[in-house]
C-alpha angles and dihedrals in degrees: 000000000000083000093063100029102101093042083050087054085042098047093034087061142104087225081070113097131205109301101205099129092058124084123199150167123204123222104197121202119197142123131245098227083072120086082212093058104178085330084145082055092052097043089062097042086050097045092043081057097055090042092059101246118149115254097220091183136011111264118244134221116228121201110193089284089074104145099084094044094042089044078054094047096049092058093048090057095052094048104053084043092047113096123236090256113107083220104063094029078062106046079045091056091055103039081059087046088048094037090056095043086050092047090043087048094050096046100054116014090172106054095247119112133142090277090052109021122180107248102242133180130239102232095171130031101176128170114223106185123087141232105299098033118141086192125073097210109168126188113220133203117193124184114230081181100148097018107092093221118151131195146195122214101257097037120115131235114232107207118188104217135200123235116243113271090219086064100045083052099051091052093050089053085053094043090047095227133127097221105250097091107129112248139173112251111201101282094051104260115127123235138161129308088238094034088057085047100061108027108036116019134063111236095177111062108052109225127236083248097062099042099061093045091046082059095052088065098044102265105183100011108298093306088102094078100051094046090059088069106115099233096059095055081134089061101056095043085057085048105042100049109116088009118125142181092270087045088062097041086047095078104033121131089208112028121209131249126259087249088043099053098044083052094066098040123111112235116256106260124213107245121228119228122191110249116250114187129044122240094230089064091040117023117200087009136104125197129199139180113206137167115229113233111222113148127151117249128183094339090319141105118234136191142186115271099229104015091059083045100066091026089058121351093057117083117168094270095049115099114237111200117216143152123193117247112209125229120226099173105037115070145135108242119259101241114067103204095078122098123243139194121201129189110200120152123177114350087353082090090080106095094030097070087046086059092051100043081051098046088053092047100056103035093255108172107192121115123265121213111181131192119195139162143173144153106291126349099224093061108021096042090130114218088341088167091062101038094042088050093053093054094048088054085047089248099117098049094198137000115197121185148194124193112186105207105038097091136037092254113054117244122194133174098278090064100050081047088057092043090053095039105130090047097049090049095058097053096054077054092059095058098273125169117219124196130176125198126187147058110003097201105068114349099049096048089045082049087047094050097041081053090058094043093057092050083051101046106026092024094048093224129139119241097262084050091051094050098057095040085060093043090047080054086058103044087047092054092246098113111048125149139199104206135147 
């Protein structure tokens, strides 16, 4: 995490000393879906050990359904730390008992949450690309009248989907079933076999569980079970792109039962969305702007689980569910009159309407320096109006953009960053925030290294220099990122 990487170089390093006096326990966080699961969580545990620090209780692993291991977990802490004394056992009981009633508290102050979300309603579906797109990106607008839900620019929506009822259909006729077989869902209660389908489980993504179990019985032919090698994760990455749940029980020579199936299913997780609009400019309203996934696998179409769901399955009487996660590393700074520059392209635009939405509304003076790409202008120019509009009052101070495809030689945000290097430079040394959204892979490292090479070239540093001028951004809180 960017939020832990300096303590990680710190811990990771020969400048640490034995560590025999501390005692610790590691809560790990990860997701399954990842080849890397915890593996932050693990590196610590394992690190604390060598050091010679004393493992008061196991680690545990979380998958996204973390509440009920890391409840355990907590427990587990206060007891080890508690001392033999009933007294303090007891005063240490309470202080967990406080402690979770506080975190849950401060989590979720209204009472929503993904295990409980407000049922909103979709009042806008609009497409923003035009003719000639080959992206499908749509700006929503949801009412939390009633709901009592407040937000800060910068935080992120979390929306609990449905899963498409053509796909549901398609694994019942697999599975040879006519839906109304009686299952378990994740808290014990036992629903329909269709109703499962659709409402709690992810039938997309196939989970480590069932893939494994799918190998067992000779899914693909046999060539399951050797991709499931560790060493050929690669492989099975290659292997398993446009590939579903009901790609995997298709071709099974002993199919599972309906019990047997929902067993080894992942549950569905809610999706987060960065917020873009800010509640001043639109009380009881949030707004997203979100690119709707549709590609062709194996002969089928496919289609992202939540963003297919608000771009088709959500009319305006249909309830969205949704819950507000709040951002603690990803906000404006509090005094406006400070200057920011913000690099958003496609749907990275997201947050940073809502900024400048929020910096208009309040007055704020200091100056706005946007970068923002895309495909072709002419078709991807995200909310252009707006933007356009912004520069023209002298809110947005200055727009820079990069269209990729308008020109024989691609041009992304990076290099609008390095042409504009000595500008951009003086404005970090004025105090400038900079903050980047949008796809971590492969954006938001060119971005990073773009970043360092304008502290080298137009800062005079060395490398070394530029790296910890960048890292002394981020432990100030003038370099955050939303990126996935």
């Amino acid at each position: 995490p960017d939020n832990a990487q300096a303590f990680w170089n710190y811990l990771k390093s020969d400048l640490v000393p034995p560590l025999p006096h501390l005692h610790y326990s590691v809560l790990a966080l990860g997701d399954t879906n990842y080849a890397a699961f915890c593996q932050f969580g693990k590196n610590c545990d394992e690190r604390f050990e060598k050091l010679g620090a004393k493992r008061v209780h196991p680690r545990i692993d979380c998958d996204l359904d973390y509440e009920a291991p890391a409840k355990s977990w907590a427990e587990g802490v206060f007891s080890a730390l508690s001392s033999a004394t009933e007294a303090a056992t007891s005063d240490a009981a309470s202080t967990s008992s406080e402690a979770s009633a506080a975190a849950s508290a401060a989590e979720d102050p209204q009472g929503w949450s993904k295990k409980n979300p407000f049922l909103a309603r979709l009042v806008a579906n609009r497409h923003l690309n035009g003719e000639g797109s080959g992206k499908e990106v749509r700006h929503y607008e949801i009412s939390l009248a009633g709901s009592g839900l407040s937000y800060e620019v910068g935080d992120a929506l979390g929306v609990v989907p449905s899963n498409c009822a053509d796909l549901v259909a398609e694994i019942l006729a697999v599975l040879g079933c006519d839906g109304e077989e009686a299952v378990k869902i994740p808290d014990g209660a036992e629903t329909s076999l269709r109703h499962a389908l659709a409402q709690h489980y992810d039938i997309c993504r196939p989970s480590p569980d069932l893939l494994k179990a799918a190998a067992e019985r000779g899914a693909a032919g046999g060539e399951l079970a050797s991709l499931l090698d560790p060493a050929r994760k690669d492989d099975l990455k290659k292997f398993l792109w446009g590939r579903e749940v009901v790609d995997l029980i298709a071709r099974l020579t002993k199919p599972f039962t309906a019990p047997e199936l929902i067993a080894l299913l992942k549950n569905l997780q809610p999706r987060l969305y960065s917020i873009s609009s800010s509640p001043k400019a639109h009380p009881d309203e949030v707004h997203l702007t979100i690119a709707a996934v549709r590609y062709d696998g194996h002969g089928r179409g496919r289609k992202g689980v939540c963003s297919t769901f608000l771009a088709d399955r959500c009319a305006e009487s249909t309830p969205v569910p949704v819950f507000v996660q709040t951002s603690h590393g990803f906000r404006l700074p509090t005094d406006g009159n400070v200057p920011v520059i913000m690099c958003g392209p496609g749907t990275g635009i997201a947050p940073f309407r809502a900024f400048l939405e929020e910096r208009l509304a309040s007055g704020a003076k200091g100056k706005n320096w946007l970068f923002f790409g895309d495909q072709k202008r002419s078709a991807d120019f995200l909310y252009q109006d707006e933007l356009e509009g912004w520069v023209a009052g002298g809110h947005l101070t200055r727009l820079d953009l990069a269209f990729s495809r308008d020109q024989a030689e691609k041009i992304y945000v990076q290099n609008r960053m390095l042409e504009n290097a000595a500008e951009l430079f003086s404005w970090l040394e004025s105090g400038a925030h900079f903050y980047v959204c949008g796809d971590a892979s492969r954006m938001a490292k060119d971005v990073d290294a773009a970043l360092h090479q304008i502290a080298e070239t137009a800062g005079g540093m060395s490398k070394e220099a530029a790296a910890a001028y960048i890292q002394k951004l981020k432990t100030d809180k003038r370099y955050q990122r939303d990126v996935y």
